[in-house]
N, C-alpha and C positions, 0 to 999 in steps of 0.2 A: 523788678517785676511789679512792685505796688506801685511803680510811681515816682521812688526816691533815688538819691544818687546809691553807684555802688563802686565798686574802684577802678573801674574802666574812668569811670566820668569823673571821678576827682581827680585821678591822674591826669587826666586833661586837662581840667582846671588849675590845677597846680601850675603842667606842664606853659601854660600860656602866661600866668604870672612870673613864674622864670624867665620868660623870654619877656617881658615888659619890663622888669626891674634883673639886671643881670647881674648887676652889681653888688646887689643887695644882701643883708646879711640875714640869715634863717629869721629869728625875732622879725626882720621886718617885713620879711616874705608873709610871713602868718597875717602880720596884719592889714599888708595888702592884699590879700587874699580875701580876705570879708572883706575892705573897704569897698575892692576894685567890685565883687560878685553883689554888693549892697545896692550898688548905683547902676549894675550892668541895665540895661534897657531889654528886658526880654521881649519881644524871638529873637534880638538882633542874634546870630549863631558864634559860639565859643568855636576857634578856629585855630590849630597851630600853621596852619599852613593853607595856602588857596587849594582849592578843589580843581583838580587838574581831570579830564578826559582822559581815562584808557582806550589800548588797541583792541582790549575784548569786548567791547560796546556790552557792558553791562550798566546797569542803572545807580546814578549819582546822586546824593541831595542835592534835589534844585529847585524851591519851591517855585521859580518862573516856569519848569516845564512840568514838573510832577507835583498836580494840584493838590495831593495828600500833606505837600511836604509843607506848606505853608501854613496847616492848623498847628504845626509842634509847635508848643508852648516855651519851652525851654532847650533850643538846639542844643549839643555839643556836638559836633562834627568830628568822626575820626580822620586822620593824618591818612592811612592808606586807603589805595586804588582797592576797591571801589568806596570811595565818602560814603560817608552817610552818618547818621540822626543816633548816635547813641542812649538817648533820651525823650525815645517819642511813646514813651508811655506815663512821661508828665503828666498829669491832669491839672487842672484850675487849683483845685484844695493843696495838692500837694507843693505846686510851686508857692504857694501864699506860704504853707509852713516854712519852705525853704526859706524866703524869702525874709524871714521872721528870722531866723536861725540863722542866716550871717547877716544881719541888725544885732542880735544877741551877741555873734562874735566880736563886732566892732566894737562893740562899748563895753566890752568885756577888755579887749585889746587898749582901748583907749584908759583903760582904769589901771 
């Protein structure tokens, strides 16, 4: 609610580092975890899966049609119908903490 992940959205996080290193053993997961989230390019959006169109014609994240959707700062998209923006109460401050905070993990990892 202020801003910060909560466990919906690390799960995701997590969940998309598993699926990019599958092989990998826990230790290295961690530290791919900050590496990978250090470098992420934010808004680019954390995704496990493409966003696919349901038969309920409810509303989807898509920041080309839904012009609210392309101020999140920090996407996570959940996996079920209907998508959407797990983390669109990011604000500027919060993501820069973030942002600081797996920097810290990395060389924390790296030490």
């Amino acid at each position: 609610v202020a801003g910060f992940l909560g466990g919906i959205n690390l799960a995701l996080l997590v969940g998309r580092i598993c699926q990019l290193y599958p092989n990998a053993l826990p230790n290295m997961l961690v530290s791919r975890f900050f590496r990978v989230y250090t470098q992420w390019r934010w808004p680019n959006p954390v995704m496990l899966c493409a966003i696919e169109e349901g038969s309920l014609g409810l509303s989807v994240w898509d920041p080309r049609r839904n012009p609210k959707d392309k101020y999140h700062l920090m996407p996570i998209i959940t996996p079920a119908y209907p998508c959407m923006n797990s983390t669109y109460n990011v604000t500027t401050s919060t993501l820069r903490i973030m942002s600081e905070e797996f920097k810290r993990g990395t060389e924390i990892c790296e030490v």
